[in-house]
Biopython code that builds the backbone (N, CA, C, O; Angstrom):
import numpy as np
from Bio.PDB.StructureBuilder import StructureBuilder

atoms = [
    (1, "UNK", "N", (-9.903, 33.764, -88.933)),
    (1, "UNK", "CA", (-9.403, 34.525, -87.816)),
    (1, "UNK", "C", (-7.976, 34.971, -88.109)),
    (1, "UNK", "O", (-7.183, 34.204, -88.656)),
    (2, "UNK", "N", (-7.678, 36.099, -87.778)),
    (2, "UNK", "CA", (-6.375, 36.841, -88.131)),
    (2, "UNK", "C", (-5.709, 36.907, -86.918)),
    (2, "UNK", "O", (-6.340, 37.087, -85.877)),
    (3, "UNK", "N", (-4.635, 36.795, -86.935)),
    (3, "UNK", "CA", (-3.402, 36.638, -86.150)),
    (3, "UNK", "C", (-2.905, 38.161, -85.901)),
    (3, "UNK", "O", (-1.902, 38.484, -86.537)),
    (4, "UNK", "N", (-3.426, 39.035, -85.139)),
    (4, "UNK", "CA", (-2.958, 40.439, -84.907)),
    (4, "UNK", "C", (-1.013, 41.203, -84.397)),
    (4, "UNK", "O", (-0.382, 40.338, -83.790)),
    (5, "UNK", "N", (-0.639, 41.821, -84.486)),
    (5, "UNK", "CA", (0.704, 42.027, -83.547)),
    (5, "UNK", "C", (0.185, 41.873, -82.114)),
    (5, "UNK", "O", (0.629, 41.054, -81.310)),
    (6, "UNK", "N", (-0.689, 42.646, -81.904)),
    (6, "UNK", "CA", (-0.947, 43.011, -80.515)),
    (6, "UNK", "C", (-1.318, 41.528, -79.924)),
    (6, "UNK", "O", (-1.260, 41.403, -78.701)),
    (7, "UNK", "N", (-1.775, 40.163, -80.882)),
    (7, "UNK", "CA", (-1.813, 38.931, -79.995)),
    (7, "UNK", "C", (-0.773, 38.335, -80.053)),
    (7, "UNK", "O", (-0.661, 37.464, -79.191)),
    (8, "UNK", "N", (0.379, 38.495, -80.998)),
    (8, "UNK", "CA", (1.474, 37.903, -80.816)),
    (8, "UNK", "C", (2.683, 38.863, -79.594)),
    (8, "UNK", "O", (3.628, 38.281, -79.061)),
    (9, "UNK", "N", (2.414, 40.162, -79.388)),
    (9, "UNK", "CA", (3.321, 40.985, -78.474)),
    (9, "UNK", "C", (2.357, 39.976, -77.031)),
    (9, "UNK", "O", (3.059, 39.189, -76.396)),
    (10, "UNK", "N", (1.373, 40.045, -76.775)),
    (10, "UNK", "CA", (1.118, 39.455, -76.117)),
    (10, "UNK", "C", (1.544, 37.825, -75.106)),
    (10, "UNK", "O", (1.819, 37.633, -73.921)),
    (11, "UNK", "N", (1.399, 36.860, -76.392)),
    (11, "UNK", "CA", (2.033, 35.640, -76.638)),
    (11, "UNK", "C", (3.564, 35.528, -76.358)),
    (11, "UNK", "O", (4.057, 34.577, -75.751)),
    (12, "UNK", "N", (4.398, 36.771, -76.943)),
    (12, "UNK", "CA", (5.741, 36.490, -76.586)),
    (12, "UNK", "C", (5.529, 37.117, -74.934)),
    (12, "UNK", "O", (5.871, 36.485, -73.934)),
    (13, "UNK", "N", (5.127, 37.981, -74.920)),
    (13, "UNK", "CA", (5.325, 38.500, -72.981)),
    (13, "UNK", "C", (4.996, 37.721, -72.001)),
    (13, "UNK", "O", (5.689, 37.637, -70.987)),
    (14, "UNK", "N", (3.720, 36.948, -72.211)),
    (14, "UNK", "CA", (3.256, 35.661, -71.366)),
    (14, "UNK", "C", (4.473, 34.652, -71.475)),
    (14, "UNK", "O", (4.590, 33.852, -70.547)),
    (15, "UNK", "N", (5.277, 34.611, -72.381)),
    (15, "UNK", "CA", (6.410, 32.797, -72.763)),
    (15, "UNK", "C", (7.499, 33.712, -72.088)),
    (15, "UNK", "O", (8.215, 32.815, -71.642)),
    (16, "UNK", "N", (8.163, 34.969, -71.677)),
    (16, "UNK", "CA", (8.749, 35.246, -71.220)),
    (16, "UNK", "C", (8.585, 35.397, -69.584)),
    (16, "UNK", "O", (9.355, 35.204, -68.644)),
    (17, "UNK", "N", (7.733, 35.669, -69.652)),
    (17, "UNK", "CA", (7.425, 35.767, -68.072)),
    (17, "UNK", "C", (7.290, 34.705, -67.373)),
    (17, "UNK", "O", (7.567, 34.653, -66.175)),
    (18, "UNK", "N", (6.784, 33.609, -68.152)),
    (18, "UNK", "CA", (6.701, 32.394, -68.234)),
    (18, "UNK", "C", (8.066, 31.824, -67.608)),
    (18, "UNK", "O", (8.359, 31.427, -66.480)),
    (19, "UNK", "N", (8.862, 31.964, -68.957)),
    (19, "UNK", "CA", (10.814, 31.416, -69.072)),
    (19, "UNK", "C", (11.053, 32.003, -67.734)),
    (19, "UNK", "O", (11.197, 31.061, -66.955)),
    (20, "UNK", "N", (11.152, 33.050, -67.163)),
    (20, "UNK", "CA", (11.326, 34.118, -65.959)),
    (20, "UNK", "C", (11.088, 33.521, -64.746)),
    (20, "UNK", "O", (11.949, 33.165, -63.941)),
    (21, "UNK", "N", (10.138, 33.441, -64.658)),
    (21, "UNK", "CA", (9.669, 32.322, -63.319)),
    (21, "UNK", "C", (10.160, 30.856, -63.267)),
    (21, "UNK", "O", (9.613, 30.120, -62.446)),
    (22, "UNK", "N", (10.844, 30.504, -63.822)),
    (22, "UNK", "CA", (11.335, 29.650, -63.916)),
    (22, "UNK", "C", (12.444, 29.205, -63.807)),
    (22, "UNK", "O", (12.844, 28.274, -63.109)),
    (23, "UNK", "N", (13.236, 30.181, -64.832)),
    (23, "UNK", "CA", (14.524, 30.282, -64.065)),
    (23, "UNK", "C", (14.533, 30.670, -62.642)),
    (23, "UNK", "O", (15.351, 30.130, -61.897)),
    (24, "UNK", "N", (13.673, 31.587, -62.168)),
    (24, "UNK", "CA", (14.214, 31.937, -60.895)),
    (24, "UNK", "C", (13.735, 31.050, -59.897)),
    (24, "UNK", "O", (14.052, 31.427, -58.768)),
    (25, "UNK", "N", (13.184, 30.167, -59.925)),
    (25, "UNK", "CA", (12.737, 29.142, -59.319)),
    (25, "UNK", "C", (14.079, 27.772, -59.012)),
    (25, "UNK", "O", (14.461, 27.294, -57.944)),
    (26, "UNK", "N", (14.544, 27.442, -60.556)),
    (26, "UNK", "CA", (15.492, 26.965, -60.469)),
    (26, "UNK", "C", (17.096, 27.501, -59.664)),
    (26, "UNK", "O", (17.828, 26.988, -58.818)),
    (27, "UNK", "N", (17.124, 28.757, -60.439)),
    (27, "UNK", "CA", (18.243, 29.781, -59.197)),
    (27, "UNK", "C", (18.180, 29.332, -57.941)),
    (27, "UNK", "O", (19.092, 28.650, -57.475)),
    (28, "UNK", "N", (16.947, 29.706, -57.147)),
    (28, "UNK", "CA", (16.578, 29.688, -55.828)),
    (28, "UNK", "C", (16.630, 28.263, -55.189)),
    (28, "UNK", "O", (16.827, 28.078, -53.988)),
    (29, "UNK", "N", (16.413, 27.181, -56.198)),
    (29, "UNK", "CA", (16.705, 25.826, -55.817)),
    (29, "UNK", "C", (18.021, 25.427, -55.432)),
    (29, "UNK", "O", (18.314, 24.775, -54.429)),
    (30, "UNK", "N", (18.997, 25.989, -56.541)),
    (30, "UNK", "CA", (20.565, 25.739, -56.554)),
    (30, "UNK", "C", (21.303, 26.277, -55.582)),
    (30, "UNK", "O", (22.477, 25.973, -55.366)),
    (31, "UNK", "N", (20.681, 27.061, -54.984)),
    (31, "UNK", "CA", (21.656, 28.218, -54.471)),
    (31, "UNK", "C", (21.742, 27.707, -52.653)),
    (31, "UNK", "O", (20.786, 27.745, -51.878)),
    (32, "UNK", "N", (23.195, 27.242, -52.307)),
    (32, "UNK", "CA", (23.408, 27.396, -51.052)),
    (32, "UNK", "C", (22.836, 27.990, -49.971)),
    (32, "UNK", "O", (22.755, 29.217, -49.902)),
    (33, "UNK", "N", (22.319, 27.073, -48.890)),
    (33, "UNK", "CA", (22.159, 27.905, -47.932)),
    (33, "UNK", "C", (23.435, 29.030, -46.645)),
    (33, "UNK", "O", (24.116, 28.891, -45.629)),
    (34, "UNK", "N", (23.028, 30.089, -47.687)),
    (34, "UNK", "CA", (23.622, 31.047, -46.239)),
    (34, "UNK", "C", (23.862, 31.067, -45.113)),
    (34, "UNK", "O", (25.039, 31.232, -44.791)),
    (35, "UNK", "N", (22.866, 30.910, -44.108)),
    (35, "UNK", "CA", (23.491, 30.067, -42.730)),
    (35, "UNK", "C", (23.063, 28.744, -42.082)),
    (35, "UNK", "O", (21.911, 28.453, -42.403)),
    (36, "UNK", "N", (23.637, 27.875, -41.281)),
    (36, "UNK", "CA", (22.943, 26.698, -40.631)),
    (36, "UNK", "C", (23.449, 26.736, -39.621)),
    (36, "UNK", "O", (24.106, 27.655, -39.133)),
    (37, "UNK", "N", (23.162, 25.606, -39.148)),
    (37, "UNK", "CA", (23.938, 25.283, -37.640)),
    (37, "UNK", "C", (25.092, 24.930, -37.447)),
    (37, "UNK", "O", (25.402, 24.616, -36.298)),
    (38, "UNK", "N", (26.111, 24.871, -38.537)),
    (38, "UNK", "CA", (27.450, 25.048, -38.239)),
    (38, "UNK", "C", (27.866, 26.801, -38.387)),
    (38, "UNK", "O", (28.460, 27.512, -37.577)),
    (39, "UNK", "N", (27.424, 27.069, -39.447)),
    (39, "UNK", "CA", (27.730, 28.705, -39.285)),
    (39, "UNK", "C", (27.920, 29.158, -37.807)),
    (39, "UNK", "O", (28.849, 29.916, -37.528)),
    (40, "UNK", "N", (27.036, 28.698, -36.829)),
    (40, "UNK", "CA", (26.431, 29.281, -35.466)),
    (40, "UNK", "C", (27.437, 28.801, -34.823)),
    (40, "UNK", "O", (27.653, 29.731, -34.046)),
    (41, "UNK", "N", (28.382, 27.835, -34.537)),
    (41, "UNK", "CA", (29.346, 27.579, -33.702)),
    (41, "UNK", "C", (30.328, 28.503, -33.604)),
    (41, "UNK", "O", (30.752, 28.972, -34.660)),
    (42, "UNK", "N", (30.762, 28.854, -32.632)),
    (42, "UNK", "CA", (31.694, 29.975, -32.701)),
    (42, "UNK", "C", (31.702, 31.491, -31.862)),
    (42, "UNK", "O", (32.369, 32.119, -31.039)),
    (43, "UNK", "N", (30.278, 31.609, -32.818)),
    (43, "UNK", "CA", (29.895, 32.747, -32.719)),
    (43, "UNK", "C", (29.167, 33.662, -31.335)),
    (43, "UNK", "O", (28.234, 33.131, -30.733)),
    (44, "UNK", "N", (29.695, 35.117, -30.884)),
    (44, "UNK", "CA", (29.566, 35.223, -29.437)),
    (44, "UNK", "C", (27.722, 35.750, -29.571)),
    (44, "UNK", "O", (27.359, 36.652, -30.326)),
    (45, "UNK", "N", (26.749, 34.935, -28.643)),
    (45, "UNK", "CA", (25.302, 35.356, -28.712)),
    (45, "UNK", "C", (25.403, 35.903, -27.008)),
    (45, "UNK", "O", (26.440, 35.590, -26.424)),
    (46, "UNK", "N", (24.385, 36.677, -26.250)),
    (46, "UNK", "CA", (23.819, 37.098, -25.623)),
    (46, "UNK", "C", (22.996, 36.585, -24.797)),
    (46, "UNK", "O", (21.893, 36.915, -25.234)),
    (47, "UNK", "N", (22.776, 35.686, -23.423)),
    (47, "UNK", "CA", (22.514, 35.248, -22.778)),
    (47, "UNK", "C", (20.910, 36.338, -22.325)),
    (47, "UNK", "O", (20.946, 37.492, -21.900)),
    (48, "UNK", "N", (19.819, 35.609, -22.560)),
    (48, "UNK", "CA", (18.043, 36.349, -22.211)),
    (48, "UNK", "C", (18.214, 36.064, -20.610)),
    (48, "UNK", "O", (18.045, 37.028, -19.863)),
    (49, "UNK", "N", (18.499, 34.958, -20.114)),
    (49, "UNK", "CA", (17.767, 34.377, -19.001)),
    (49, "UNK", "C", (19.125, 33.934, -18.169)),
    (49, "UNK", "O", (20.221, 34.074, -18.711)),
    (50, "UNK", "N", (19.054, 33.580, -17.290)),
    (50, "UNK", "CA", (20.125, 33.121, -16.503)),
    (50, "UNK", "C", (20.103, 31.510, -16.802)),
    (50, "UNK", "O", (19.097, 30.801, -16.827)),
    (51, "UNK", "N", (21.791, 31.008, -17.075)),
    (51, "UNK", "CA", (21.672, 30.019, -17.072)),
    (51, "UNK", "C", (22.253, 28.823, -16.496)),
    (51, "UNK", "O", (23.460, 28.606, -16.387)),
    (52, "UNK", "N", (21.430, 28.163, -16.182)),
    (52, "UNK", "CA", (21.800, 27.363, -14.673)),
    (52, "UNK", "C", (21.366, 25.800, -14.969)),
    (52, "UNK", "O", (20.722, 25.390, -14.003)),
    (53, "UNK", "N", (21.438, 25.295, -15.484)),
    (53, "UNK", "CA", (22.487, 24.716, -16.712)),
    (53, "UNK", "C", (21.534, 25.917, -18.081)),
    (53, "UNK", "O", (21.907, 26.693, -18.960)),
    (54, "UNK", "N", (20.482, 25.534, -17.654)),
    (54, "UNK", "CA", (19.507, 26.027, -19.069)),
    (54, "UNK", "C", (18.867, 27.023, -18.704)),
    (54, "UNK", "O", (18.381, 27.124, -17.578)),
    (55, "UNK", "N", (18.776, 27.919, -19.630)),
    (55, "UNK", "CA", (18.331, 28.922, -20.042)),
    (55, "UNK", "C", (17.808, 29.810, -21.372)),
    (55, "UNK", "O", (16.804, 29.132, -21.588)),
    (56, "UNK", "N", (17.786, 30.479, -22.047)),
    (56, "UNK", "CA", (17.630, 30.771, -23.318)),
    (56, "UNK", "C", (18.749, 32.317, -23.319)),
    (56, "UNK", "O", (19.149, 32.991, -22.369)),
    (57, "UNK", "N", (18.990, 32.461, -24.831)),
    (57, "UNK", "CA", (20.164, 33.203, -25.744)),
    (57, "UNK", "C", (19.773, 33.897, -26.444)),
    (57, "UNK", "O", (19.616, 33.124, -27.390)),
    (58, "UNK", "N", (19.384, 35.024, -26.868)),
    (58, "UNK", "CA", (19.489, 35.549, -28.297)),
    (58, "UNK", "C", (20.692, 35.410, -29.413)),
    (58, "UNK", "O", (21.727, 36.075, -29.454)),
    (59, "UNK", "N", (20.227, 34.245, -30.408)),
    (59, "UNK", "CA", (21.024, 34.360, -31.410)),
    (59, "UNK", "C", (20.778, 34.197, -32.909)),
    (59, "UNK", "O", (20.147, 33.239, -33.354)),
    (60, "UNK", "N", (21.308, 35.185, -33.691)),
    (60, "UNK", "CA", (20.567, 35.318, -35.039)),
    (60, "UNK", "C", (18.930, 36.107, -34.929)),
    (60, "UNK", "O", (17.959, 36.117, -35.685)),
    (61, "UNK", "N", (19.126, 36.527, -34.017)),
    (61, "UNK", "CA", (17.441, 37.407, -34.013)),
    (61, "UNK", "C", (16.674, 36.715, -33.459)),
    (61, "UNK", "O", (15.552, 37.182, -33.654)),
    (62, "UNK", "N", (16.613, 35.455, -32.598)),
    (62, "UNK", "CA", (15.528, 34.586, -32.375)),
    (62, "UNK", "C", (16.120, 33.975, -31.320)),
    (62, "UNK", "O", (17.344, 33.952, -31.184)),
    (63, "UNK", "N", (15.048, 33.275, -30.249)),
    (63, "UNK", "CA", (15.362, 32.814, -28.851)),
    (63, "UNK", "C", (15.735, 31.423, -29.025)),
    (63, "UNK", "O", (15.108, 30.710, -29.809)),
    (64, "UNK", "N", (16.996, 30.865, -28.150)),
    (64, "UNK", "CA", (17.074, 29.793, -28.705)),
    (64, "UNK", "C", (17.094, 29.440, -27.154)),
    (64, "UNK", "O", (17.079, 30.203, -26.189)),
    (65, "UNK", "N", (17.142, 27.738, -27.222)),
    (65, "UNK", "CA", (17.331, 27.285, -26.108)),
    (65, "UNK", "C", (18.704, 26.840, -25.558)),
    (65, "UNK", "O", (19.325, 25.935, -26.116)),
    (66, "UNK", "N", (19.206, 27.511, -24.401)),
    (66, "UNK", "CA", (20.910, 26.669, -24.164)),
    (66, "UNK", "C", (20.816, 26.093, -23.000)),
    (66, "UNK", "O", (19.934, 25.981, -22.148)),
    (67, "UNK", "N", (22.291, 25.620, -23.173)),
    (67, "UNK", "CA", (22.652, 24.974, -22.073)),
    (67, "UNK", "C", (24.438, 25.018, -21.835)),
    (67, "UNK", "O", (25.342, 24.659, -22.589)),
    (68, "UNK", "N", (24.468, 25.616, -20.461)),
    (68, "UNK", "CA", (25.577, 26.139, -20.243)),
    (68, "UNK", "C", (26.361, 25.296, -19.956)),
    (68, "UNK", "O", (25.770, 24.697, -19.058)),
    (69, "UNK", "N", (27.632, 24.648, -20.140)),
    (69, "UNK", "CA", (29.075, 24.471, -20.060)),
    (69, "UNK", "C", (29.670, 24.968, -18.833)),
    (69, "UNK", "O", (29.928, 26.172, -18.832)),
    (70, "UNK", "N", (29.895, 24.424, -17.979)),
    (70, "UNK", "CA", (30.479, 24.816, -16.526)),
    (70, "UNK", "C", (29.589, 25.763, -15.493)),
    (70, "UNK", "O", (28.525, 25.458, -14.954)),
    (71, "UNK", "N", (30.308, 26.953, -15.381)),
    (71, "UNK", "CA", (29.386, 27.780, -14.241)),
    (71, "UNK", "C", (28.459, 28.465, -14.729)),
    (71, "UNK", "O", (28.411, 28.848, -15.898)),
    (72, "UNK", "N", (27.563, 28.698, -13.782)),
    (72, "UNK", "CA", (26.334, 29.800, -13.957)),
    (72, "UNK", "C", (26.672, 31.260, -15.025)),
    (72, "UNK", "O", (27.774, 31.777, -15.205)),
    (73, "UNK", "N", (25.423, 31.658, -15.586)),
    (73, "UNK", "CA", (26.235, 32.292, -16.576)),
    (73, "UNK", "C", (24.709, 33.530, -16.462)),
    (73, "UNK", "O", (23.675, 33.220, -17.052)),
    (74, "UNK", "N", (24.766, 34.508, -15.871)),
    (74, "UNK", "CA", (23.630, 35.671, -16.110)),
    (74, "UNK", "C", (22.867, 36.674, -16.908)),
    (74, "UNK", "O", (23.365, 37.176, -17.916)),
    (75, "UNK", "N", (22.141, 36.860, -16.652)),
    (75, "UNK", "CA", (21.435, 37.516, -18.079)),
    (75, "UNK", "C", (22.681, 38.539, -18.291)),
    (75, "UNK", "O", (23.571, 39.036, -17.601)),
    (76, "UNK", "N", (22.063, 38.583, -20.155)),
    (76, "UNK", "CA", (23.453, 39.791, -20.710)),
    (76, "UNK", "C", (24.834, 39.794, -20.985)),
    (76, "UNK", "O", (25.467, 40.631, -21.629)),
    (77, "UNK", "N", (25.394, 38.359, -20.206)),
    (77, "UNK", "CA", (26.507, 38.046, -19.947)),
    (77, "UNK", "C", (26.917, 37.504, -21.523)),
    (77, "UNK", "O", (25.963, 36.922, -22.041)),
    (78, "UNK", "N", (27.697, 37.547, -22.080)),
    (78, "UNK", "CA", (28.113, 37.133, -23.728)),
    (78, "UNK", "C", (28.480, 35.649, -23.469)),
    (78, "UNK", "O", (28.921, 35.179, -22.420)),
    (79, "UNK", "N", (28.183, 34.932, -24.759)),
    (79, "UNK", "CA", (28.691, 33.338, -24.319)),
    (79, "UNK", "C", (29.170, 33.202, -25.871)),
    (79, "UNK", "O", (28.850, 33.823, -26.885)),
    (80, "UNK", "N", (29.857, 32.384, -25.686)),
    (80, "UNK", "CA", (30.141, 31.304, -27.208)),
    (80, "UNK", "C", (29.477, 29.957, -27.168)),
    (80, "UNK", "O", (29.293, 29.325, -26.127)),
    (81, "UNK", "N", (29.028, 29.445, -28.719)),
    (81, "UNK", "CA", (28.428, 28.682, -28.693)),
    (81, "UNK", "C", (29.513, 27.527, -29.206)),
    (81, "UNK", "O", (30.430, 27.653, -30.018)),
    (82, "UNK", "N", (29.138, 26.488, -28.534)),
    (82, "UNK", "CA", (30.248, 25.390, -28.853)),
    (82, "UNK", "C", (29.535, 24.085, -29.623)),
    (82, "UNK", "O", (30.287, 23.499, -30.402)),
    (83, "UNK", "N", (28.197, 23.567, -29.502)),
    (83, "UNK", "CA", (27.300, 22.952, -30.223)),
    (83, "UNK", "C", (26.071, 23.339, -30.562)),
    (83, "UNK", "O", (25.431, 24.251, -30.038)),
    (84, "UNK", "N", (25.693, 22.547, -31.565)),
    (84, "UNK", "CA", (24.134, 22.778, -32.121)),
    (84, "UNK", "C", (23.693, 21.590, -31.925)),
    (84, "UNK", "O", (24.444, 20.676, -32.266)),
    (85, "UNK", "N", (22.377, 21.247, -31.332)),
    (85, "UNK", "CA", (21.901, 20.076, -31.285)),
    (85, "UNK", "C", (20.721, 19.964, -31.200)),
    (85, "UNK", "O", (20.224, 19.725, -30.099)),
    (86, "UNK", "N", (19.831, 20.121, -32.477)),
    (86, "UNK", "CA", (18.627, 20.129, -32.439)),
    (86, "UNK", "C", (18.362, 21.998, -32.955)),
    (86, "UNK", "O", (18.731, 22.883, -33.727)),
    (87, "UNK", "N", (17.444, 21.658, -31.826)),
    (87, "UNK", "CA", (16.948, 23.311, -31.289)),
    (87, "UNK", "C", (17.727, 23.689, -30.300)),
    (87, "UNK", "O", (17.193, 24.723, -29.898)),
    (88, "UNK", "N", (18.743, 23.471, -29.601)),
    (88, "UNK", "CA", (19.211, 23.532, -28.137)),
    (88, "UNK", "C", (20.572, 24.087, -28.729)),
    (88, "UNK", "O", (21.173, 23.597, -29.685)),
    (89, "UNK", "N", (20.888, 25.014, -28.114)),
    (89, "UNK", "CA", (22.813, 25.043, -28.151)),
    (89, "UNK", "C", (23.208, 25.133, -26.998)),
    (89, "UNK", "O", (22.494, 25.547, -26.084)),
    (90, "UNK", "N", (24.555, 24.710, -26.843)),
    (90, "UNK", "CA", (25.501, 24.637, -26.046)),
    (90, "UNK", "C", (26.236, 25.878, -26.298)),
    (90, "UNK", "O", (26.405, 26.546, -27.318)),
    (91, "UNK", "N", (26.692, 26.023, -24.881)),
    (91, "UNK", "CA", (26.957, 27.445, -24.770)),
    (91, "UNK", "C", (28.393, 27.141, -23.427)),
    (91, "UNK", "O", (28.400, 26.332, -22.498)),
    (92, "UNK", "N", (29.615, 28.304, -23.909)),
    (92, "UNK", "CA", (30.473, 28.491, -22.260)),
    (92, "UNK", "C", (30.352, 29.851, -22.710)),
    (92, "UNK", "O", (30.173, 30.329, -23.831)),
    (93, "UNK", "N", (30.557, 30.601, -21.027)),
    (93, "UNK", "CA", (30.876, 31.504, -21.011)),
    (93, "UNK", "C", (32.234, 32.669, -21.519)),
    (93, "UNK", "O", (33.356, 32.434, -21.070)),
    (94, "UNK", "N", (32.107, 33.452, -22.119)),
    (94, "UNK", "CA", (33.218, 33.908, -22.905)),
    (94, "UNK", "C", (34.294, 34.624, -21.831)),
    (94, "UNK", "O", (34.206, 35.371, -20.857)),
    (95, "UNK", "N", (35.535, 33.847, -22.705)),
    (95, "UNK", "CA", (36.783, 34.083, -21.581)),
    (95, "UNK", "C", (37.077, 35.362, -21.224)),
    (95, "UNK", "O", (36.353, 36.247, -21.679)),
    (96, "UNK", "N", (38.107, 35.694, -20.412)),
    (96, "UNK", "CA", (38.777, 37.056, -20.212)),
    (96, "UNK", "C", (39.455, 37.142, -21.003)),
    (96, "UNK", "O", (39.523, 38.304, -21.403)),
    (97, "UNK", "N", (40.192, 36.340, -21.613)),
    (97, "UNK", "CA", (41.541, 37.007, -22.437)),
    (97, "UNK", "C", (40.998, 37.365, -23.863)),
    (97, "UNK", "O", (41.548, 38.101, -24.682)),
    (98, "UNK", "N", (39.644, 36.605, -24.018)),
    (98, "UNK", "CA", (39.757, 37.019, -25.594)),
    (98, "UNK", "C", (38.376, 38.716, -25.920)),
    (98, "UNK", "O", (38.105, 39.103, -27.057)),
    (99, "UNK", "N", (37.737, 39.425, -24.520)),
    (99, "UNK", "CA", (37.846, 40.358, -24.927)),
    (99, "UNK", "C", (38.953, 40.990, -24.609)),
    (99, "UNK", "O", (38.781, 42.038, -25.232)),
    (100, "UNK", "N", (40.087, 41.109, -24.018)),
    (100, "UNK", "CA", (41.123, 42.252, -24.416)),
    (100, "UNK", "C", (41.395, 42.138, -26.234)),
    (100, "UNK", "O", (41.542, 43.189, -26.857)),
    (101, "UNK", "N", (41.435, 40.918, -26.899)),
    (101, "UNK", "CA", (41.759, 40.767, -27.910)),
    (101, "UNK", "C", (41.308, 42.048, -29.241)),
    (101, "UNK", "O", (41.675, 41.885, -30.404)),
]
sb = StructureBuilder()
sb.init_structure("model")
sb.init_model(0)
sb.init_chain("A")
sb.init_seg("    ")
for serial, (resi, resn, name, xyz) in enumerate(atoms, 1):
    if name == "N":
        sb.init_residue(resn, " ", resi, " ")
    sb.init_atom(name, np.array(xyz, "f"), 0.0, 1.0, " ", f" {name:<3s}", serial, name[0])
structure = sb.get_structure()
């Protein structure tokens, strides 16, 4: 049996594609996650529902569950989030002074 180019061009493209998937497997292992639940503290989300303590938020694209920090807080109304706990965030309502800011 003879050993052709066309089975060795072969042989090397399979061990590369091979090497390829692999590294990028490893990449994708190493690599930091982009956001979590500290990222999310801070940050001003959008009140879905009225919340009286609890209610739900849009934040990051997806409904979360809160729970409001002092007074009643109405749909639409902007909040900051002050904890993550679980699935649940904590939420106050966003001050006056810091939209003039």
């Amino acid at each position: 049996m003879e050993i052709t180019p066309l089975i060795i061009i072969a042989i090397v493209c399979v061990a590369a594609f091979i090497v390829f998937v692999i590294y990028a497997i490893v990449k994708a292992q190493r690599r930091r996650l982009a956001t979590g639940t500290e990222e999310m503290i801070g940050k001003e989300v959008v009140a879905q529902t009225a919340l009286n303590p609890k209610g739900t938020v849009l934040a990051e694209g997806e409904l979360w569950t809160a729970i409001a920090k002092g007074n009643r807080i109405e749909p639409g109304e902007e909040v900051i989030i002050t904890k993550v706990e679980g699935l649940k965030l904590w939420v106050t309502k966003k001050s006056k002074e810091k939209e003039g800011e």
